[in-house]
C-alpha positions in Angstrom: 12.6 -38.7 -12.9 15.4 -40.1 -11.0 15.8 -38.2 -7.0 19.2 -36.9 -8.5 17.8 -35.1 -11.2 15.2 -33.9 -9.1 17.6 -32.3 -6.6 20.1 -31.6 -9.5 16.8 -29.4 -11.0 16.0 -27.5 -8.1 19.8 -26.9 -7.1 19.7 -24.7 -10.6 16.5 -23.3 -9.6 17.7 -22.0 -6.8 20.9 -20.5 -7.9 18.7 -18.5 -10.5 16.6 -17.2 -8.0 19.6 -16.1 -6.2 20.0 -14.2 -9.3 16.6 -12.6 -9.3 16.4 -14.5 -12.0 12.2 -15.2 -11.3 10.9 -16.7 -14.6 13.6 -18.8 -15.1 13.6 -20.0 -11.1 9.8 -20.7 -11.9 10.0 -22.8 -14.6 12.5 -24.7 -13.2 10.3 -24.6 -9.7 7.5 -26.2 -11.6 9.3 -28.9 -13.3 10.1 -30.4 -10.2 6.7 -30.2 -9.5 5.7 -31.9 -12.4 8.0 -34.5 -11.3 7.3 -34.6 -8.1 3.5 -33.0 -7.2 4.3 -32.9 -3.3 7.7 -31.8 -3.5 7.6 -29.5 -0.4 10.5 -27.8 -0.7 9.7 -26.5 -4.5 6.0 -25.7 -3.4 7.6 -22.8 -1.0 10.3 -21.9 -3.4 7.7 -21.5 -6.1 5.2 -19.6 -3.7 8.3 -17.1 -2.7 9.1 -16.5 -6.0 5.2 -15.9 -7.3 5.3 -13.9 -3.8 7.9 -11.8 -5.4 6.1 -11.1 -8.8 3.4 -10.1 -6.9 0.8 -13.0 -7.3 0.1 -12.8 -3.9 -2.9 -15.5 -3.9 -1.2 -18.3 -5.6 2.2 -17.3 -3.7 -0.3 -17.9 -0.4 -1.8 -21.3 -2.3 1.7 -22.9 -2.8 3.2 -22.2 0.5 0.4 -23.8 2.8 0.1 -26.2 0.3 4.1 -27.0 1.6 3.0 -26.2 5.0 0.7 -29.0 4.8 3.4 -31.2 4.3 5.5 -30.2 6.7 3.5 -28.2 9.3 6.5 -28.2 11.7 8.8 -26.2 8.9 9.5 -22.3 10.5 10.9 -21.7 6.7 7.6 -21.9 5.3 5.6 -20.5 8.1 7.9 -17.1 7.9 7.8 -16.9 3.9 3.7 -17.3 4.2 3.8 -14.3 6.8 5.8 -12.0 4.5 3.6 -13.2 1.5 0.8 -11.9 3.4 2.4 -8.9 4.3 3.0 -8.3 0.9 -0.7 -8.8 0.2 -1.7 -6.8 2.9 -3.2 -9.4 5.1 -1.0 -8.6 8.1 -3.7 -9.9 10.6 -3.2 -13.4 8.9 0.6 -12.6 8.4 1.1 -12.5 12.6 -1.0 -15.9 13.1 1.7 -18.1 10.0 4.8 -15.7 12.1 3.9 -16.4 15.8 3.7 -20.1 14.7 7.5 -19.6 13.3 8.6 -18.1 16.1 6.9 -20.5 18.4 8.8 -23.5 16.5 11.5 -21.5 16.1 12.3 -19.0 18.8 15.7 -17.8 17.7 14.5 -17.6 13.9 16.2 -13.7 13.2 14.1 -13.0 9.9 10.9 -14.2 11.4 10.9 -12.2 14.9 11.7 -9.1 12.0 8.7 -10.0 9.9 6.6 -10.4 13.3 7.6 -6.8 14.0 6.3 -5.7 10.9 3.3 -7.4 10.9 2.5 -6.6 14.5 3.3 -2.8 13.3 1.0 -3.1 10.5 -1.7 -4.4 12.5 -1.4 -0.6 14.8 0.2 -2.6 17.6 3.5 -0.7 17.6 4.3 -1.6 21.5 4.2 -5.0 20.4 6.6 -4.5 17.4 8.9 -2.6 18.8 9.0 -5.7 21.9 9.6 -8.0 19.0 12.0 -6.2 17.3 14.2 -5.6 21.2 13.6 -9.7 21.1 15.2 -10.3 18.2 18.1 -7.9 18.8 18.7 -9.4 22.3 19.3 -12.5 19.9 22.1 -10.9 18.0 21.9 -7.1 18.5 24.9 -6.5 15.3 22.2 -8.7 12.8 22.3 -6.6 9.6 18.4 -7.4 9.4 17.1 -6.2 12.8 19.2 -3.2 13.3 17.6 -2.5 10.1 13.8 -3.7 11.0 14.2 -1.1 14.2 15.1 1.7 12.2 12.5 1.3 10.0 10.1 0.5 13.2 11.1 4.1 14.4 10.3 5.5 10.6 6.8 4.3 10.3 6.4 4.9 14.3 7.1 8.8 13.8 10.2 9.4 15.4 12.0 10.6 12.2 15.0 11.6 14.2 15.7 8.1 15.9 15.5 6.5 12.7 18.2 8.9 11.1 20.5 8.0 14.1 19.7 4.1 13.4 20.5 4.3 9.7 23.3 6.2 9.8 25.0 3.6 12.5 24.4 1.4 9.6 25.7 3.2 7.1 28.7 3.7 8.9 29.3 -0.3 8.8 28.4 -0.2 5.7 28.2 3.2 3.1 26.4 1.4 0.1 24.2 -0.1 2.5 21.3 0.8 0.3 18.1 0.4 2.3 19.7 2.5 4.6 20.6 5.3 2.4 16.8 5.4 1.1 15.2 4.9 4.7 17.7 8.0 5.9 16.4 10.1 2.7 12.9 9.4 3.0 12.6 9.7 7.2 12.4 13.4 7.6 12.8 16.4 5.1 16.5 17.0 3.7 17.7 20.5 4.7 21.4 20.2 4.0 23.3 18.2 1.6 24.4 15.1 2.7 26.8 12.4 3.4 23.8 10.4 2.3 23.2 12.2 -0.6 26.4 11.8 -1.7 26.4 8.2 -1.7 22.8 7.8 -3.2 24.3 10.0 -6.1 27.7 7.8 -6.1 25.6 4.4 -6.0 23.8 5.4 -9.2 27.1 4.9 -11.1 27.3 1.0 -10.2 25.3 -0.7 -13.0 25.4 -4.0 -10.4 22.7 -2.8 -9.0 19.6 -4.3 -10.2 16.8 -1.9 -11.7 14.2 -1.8 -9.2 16.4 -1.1 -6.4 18.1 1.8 -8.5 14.7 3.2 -9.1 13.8 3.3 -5.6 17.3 4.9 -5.1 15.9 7.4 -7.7 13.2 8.7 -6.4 14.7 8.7 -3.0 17.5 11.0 -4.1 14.5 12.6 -5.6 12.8 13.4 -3.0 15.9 14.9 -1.2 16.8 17.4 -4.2 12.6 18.7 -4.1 13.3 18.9 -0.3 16.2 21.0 -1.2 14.5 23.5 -4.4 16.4 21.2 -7.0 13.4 21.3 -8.4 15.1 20.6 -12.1 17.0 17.8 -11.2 14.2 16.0 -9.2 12.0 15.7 -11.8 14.6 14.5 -14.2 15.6 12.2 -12.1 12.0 10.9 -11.2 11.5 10.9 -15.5 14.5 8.7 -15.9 13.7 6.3 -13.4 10.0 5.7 -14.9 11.6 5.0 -18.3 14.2 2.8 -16.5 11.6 0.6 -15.2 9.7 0.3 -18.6 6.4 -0.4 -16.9 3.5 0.3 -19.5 -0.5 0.2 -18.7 -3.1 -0.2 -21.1 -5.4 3.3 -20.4 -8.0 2.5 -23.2 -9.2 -0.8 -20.8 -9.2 1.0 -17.8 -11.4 3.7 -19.6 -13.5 0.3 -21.0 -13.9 -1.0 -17.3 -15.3 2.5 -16.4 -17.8 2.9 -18.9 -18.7 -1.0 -17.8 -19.5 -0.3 -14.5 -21.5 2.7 -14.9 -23.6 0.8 -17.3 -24.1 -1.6 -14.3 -24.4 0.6 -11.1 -27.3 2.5 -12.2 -29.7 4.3 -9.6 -32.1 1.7 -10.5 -30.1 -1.3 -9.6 -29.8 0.1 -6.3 -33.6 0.9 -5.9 -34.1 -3.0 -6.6 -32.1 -3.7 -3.7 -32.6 -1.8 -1.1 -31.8 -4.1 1.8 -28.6 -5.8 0.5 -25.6 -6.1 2.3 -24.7 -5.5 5.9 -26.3 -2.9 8.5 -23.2 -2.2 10.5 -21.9 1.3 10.6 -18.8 0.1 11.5 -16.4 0.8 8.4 -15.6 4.3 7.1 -14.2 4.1 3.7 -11.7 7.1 2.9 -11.1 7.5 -1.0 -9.8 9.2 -3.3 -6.7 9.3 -5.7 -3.7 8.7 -3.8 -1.7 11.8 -2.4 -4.9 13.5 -1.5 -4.9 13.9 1.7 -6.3 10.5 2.7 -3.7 9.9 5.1 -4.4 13.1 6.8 -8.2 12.2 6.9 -7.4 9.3 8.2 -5.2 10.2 11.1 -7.4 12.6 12.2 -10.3 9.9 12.1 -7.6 7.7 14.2 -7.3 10.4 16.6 -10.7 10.0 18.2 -10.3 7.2 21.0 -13.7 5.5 20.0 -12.0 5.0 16.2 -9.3 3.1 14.8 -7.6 3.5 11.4 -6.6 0.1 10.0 -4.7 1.5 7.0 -5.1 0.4 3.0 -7.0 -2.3 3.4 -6.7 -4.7 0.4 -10.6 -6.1 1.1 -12.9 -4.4 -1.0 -11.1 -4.8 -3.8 -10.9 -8.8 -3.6 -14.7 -8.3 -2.9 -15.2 -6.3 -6.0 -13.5 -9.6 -7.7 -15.8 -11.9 -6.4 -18.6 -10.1 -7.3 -17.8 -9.9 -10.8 -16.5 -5.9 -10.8 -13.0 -6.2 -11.1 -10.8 -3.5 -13.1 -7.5 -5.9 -13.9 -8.2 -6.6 -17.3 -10.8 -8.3 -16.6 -14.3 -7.3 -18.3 -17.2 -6.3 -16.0 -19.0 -9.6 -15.3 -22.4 -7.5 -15.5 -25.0 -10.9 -15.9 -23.0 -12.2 -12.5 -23.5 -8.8 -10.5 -27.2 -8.3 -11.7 -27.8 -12.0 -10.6 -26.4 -11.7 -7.1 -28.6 -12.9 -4.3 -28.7 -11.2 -1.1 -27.4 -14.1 1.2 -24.3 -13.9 -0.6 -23.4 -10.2 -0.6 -24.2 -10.3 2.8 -21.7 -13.4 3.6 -19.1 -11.2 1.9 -19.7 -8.0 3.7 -19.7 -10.2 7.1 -16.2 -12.3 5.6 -15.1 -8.6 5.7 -16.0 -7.3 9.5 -14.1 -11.0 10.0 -11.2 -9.8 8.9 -10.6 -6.9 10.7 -8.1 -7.2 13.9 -10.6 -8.4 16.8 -8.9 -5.6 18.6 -10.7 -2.9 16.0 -14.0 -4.1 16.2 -14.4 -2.8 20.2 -14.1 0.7 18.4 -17.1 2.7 16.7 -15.5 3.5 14.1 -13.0 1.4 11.8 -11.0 3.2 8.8 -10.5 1.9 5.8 -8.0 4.0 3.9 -7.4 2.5 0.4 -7.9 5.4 -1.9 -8.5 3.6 -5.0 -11.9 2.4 -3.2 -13.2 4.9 -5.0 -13.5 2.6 -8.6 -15.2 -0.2 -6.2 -18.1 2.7 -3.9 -21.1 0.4 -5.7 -19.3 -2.4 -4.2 -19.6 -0.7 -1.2 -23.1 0.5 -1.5 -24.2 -3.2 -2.2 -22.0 -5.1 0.8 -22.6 -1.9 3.1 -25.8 0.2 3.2 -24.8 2.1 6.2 -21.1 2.7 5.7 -19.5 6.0 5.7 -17.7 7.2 3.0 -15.2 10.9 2.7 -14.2 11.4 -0.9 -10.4 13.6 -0.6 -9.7 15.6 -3.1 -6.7 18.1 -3.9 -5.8 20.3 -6.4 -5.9 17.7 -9.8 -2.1 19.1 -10.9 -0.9 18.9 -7.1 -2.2 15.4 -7.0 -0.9 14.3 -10.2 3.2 15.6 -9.7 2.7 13.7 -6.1 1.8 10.6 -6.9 4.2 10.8 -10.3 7.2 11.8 -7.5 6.2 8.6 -5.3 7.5 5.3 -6.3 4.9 3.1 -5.2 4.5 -0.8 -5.2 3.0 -2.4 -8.4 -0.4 -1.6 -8.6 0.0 1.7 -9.6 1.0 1.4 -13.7 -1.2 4.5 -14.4 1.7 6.6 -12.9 4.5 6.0 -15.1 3.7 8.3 -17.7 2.2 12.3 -17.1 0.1 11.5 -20.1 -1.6 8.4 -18.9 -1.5 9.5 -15.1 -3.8 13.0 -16.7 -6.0 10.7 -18.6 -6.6 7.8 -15.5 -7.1 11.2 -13.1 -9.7 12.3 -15.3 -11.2 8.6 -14.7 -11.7 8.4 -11.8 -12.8 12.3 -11.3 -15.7 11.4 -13.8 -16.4 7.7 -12.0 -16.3 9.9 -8.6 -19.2 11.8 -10.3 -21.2 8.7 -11.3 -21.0 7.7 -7.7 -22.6 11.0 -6.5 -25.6 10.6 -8.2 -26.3 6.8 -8.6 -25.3 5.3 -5.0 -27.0 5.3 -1.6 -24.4 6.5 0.5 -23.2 8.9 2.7 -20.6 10.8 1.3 -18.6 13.6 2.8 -16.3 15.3 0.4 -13.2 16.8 2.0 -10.5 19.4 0.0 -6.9 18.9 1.5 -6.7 22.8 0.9 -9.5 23.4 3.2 -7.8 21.1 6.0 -4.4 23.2 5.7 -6.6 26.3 5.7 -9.3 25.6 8.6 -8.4 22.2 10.6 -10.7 22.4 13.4 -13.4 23.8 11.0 -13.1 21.0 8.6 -11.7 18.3 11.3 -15.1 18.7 13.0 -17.0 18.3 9.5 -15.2 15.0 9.7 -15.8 14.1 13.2 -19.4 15.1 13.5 -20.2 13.3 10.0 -19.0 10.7 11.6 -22.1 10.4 14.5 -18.8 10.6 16.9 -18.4 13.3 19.8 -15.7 16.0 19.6 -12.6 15.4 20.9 -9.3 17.5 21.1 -7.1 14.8 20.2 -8.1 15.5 16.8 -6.4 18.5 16.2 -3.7 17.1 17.4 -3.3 14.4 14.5 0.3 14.2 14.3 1.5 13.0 17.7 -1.3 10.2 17.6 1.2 6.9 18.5 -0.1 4.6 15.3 2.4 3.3 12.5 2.0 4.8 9.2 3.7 3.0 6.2 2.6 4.7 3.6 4.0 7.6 1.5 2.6 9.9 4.0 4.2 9.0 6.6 6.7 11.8 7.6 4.1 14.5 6.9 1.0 13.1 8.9 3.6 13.5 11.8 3.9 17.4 11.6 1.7 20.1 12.4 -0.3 21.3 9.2 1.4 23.1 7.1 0.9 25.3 3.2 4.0 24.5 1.4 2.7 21.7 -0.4 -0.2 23.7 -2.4 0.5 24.8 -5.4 3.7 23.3 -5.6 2.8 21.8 -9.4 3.9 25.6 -10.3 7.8 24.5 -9.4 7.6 22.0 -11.7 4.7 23.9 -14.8 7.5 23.6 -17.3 7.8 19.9 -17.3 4.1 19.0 -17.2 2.9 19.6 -20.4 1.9 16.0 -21.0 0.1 16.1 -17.8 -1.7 19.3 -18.3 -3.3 18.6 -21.4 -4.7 15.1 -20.7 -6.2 17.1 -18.0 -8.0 19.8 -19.8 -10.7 22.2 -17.9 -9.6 19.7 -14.8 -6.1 21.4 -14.7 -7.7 25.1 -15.9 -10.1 24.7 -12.8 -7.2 25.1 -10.6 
């Protein structure tokens, strides 16, 4: 194929990507490849665009596969770092944006995506230094003034982030990651300005679907804040059905039954000494918006522990050894037939990807709630590791996490129905665990945290082989970053308001309450 055409090709490949237009970008992406197999430029177009459908390990493949071509390139060093942000890898996110930076020291986006990573890795000093870089740069640059607002959110100064996103609203009043970062900073007392122009933003059909779902539940969130309790949860039920996301329950339910066929109390008796011996990692599970952040903060309290947030590890381990839950059957001949050396090379592939930083700590958290479906994973790769199971009222749980717009990765939440039935799930797999795996398991009811803290603080603590300390009441002035959906109320004193708040909303649950049967009457 002819140069021109080549450069003619990826021209319109571009343009549609401009256009969000992913599949068609692709395909265009990949004929130049076809064409031309080193094509550099098309390799980290590609890898962006697979970065942005989520297929975060081929998006990683593709870019430092154009890296290798042109090592010197910032562009491709920066869009591997946010891919690995994406993916959750933000200690290998920092090494690919250092390098940008280094080759590139004025490079706006990637001093912005070195705050963030730096931020994700619990060095917030650091961010925030970046961040003040990058703004001595060009302190009016849409990008960072927006990157320090957002460093302030997930840093727990609710109040300086308000002040930042509102400056940019002022420049700009259909700014729209502005609006949703103001909503979702702090609890809404008051209508608006910022209301106002969420509400008024919903009317242009220009913008594209994902963005006016996230507007959605932002708004949301602002009228529960408010007791528009009504309008909150239509709003939440019309974004869901806006973003037409369906997931198959009956194959989750298959995987289930798979793995509890496999992870017998037997096959652990037959391996008694797999897997590592360090106490290191604490594993803090449960379904999401169940008080693992809490946990967690608390854990990250105590100065000889460290909480290194949703780590995406164990489930990438659970791949490897043939357990993984994405359509994917059980592999159970592979995980019957693993040999000792090589669970342990995972379980050490593991500690090695920790922040060298952690590993001076006793402790290490790993706070990705849906650990739960992988605990004889975890029993295998590490014998000694400490585990605390959350749990919450199920219909409390279950109206959180169908509130919360998450990333992909949580399908199961789009519809009451199939959110009841993959609760149910993973109460039942939770069960299995109990009684078939060798560890240490401290279960931990949010209701009992908001009713006793120290009682139920020192549970955690002392479960933990760790001395008390006062620090560990005092959870939510702990200096860490917290990006998740938790992050505004892990930085206030305990509070009530939140149990029983499924009774707001009873009317509308229906769907909900009967997939959960005696699990919703038991509360």
């Amino acid at each position: 194929m002819p140069a021109a055409t080549i450069d003619q090709l990826l021209q319109q490949a571009i343009a549609l990507h401009r256009k969000d237009d992913l599949n068609g970008a692709a395909k265009l992406y990949r004929q130049v490849l076809v064409a031309e197999p080193n094509h550099a430029d098309a390799l980290n177009l590609l890898g962006t665009v697979e970065g942005q459908r989520g297929r975060y390990g081929h998006a990683v493949g593709l870019i430092e596969a154009a890296i290798r071509l042109k090592p010197a390139e910032p562009v491709y060093r920066n869009n591997a770092g946010n891919t690995l942000l994406m993916a959750h890898e933000p200690n290998l996110a920092v090494m690919q944006l250092e390098e940008a930076v280094r080759l590139k020291p004025d490079y706006i986006d990637a001093l912005c995506n070195l705050g963030k990573a730096l931020a994700a890795c619990g060095k917030t000093d650091a961010a925030r230094a970046m961040l003040r870089k990058a703004a001595d740069i060009d302190p009016s640059h849409e990008r960072v003034r927006l990157s320090l607002a957002q460093a302030e959110q997930h840093g727990g100064r609710p109040h300086h982030a308000k002040d930042q996103f509102r400056k940019l609203l002022d420049d700009d009043p259909n700014d729209f990651r502005a609006i949703v970062g103001f909503l979702m900073s702090d609890r809404v007392t008051e209508t608006s300005r910022e209301m106002v122009q969420a509400e008024s933003l919903l009317g242009d059909q220009r913008i594209p679907t994902l963005e006016r779902s996230v507007l959605m539940h932002a708004l949301a969130k602002a009228y529960d804040d408010l007791g528009r309790y009504g309008e909150a949860i239509g709003l939440v039920l019309k974004a869901k059905q806006l973003e037409n996301v369906t997931f198959d329950i009956s194959k989750r339910a298959e995987w289930a039954g798979d793995t509890k066929s496999v992870f017998t109390r037997e096959f652990f008796a037959e391996r008694p000494t797999y897997g590592h011996e360090s106490r290191l990692p604490v594993f803090v599970v449960g379904m999401p918006r169940s008080g693992t952040t809490l946990v967690e903060q608390i854990i990250a309290s105590h100065p000889k522990a460290v909480g290194a947030g949703e780590l995406p590890h164990i489930s990438r381990m659970a791949t490897l050894l043939g357990a993984t839950s994405k359509d994917v059957k059980v592999d159970a001949p592979r995980i019957r037939s693993l040999q000792p050396e090589y669970v342990r090379n995972l379980a050490e592939a593991y500690l090695a990807r920790l922040d060298p930083e952690c590993l001076a700590k006793q402790r290490i958290v790993d706070k990705s709630p849906l650990n739960l479906c992988y605990l004889g994973c975890v029993a295998l790769a590490f014998r000694n590791a400490s585990v605390i199971y959350c749990r919450r009222n199920a219909l409390d749980t279950c109206l959180s996490i169908f509130m919360q717009k998450f990333d992909r990765g949580h399908d199961y939440s789009y519809d009451l129905g199939t959110l009841g039935r993959y609760y149910r799930l993973c109460h039942d797999l939770m069960d299995h665990w109990r009684k078939t795996a060798p560890l240490r398991i401290l279960e931990i009811d949010y209701e009992t945290i908001v009713n006793g803290l120290e009682a139920q603080a020192r549970r955690i603590i002392d479960f933990l082989d760790l001395e008390w300390d006062d620090a560990c009441l005092f959870f939510h002035k702990t200096n860490r970053n917290v990006a998740t959906a938790s992050q505004w109320q892990v930085r206030q004193p305990i509070y009530q308001t939140s149990i029983g708040r499924w009774r707001r909303y009873r009317t509308y649950l229906g769907p909900l309450i009967a997939e959960l049967g005696d699990l919703a009457d038991a509360n």
